[in-house]
N, C-alpha and C positions, 0 to 999 in steps of 0.2 A: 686924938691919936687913933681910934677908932675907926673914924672915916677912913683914914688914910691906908688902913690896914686892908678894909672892905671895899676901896675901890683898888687897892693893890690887888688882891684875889680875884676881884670880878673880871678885871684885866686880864690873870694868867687865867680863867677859867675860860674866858673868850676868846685868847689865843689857841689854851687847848681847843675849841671848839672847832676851830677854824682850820688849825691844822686835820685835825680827821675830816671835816667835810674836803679838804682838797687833797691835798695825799693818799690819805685811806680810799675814796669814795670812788676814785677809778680801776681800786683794785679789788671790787667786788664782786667783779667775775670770777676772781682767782679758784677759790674753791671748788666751784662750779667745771670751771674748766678743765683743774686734775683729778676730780672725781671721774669724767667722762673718758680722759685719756687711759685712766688707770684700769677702768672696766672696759675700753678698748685692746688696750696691751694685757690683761689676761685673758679674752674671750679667744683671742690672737694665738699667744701664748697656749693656752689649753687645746685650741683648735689643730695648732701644730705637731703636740707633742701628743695628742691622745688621738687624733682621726690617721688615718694609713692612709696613704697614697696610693691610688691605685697604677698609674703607672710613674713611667722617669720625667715627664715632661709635666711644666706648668703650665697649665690654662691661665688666661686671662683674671678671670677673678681672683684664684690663688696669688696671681702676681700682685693685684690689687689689694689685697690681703694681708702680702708680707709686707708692702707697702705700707700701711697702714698700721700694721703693727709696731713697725719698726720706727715708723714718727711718732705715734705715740708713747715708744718708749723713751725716745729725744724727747718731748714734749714734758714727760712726766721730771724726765732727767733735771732740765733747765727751769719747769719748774716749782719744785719742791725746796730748792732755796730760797725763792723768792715768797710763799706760802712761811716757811717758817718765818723769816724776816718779818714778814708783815702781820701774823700776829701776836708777835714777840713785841713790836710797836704798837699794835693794837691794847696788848694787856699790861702795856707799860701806861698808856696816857688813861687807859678807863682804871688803874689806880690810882694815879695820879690825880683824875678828876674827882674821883671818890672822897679822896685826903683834900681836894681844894675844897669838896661840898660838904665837908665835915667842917673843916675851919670856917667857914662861911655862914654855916650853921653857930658855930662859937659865939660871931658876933652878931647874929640876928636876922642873919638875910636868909628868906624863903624863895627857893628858886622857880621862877613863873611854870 
């Protein structure tokens, strides 16, 4: 009965495995990405609301500016759901694997 329990768990441990290398592992830029947008949109933000304008018209970079502020507030917008999602899924399967390498441990198997 033993075996069958130990090759039961090595199975769900291997699926967990598999599921994070393919799911998770494309979305390891995430982080990254709205860190950069986020200190885009307040550099943006601060730049607008604390420098004076010296006259009524925008210059090109100014436009460039608001541009860019303004996508990375969409940016940050669209995705900060998706960041939470994913590591709301991340800290579901690294307990899950945790509790599969505990029982695993129960029956004797040392993980390579």
């Amino acid at each position: 009965m033993d075996q069958k329990v130990e090759d039961w768990l090595r199975i769900r441990l291997a699926a967990i495995d598999t599921f994070e290398r393919r799911m998770l592992g494309p979305f390891f830029w995430l982080p990254t990405a709205i860190a950069c947008a986020v200190s885009i949109y307040i550099m943006g933000f601060l730049r607008f609301n604390l420098m004076s304008f010296g006259s009524a018209e925008f210059r090109t970079i100014e436009t460039v500016q608001v541009f860019l502020t303004l996508s990375a507030a969409l940016l940050v917008a669209l995705m900060a759901p998706a960041l939470a999602v994913t590591m709301f899924i991340e800290r579901r399967l690294r307990h899950s694997r945790n509790v599969l390498l505990a029982d695993l441990n129960k029956v004797g198997f040392a993980e390579a």
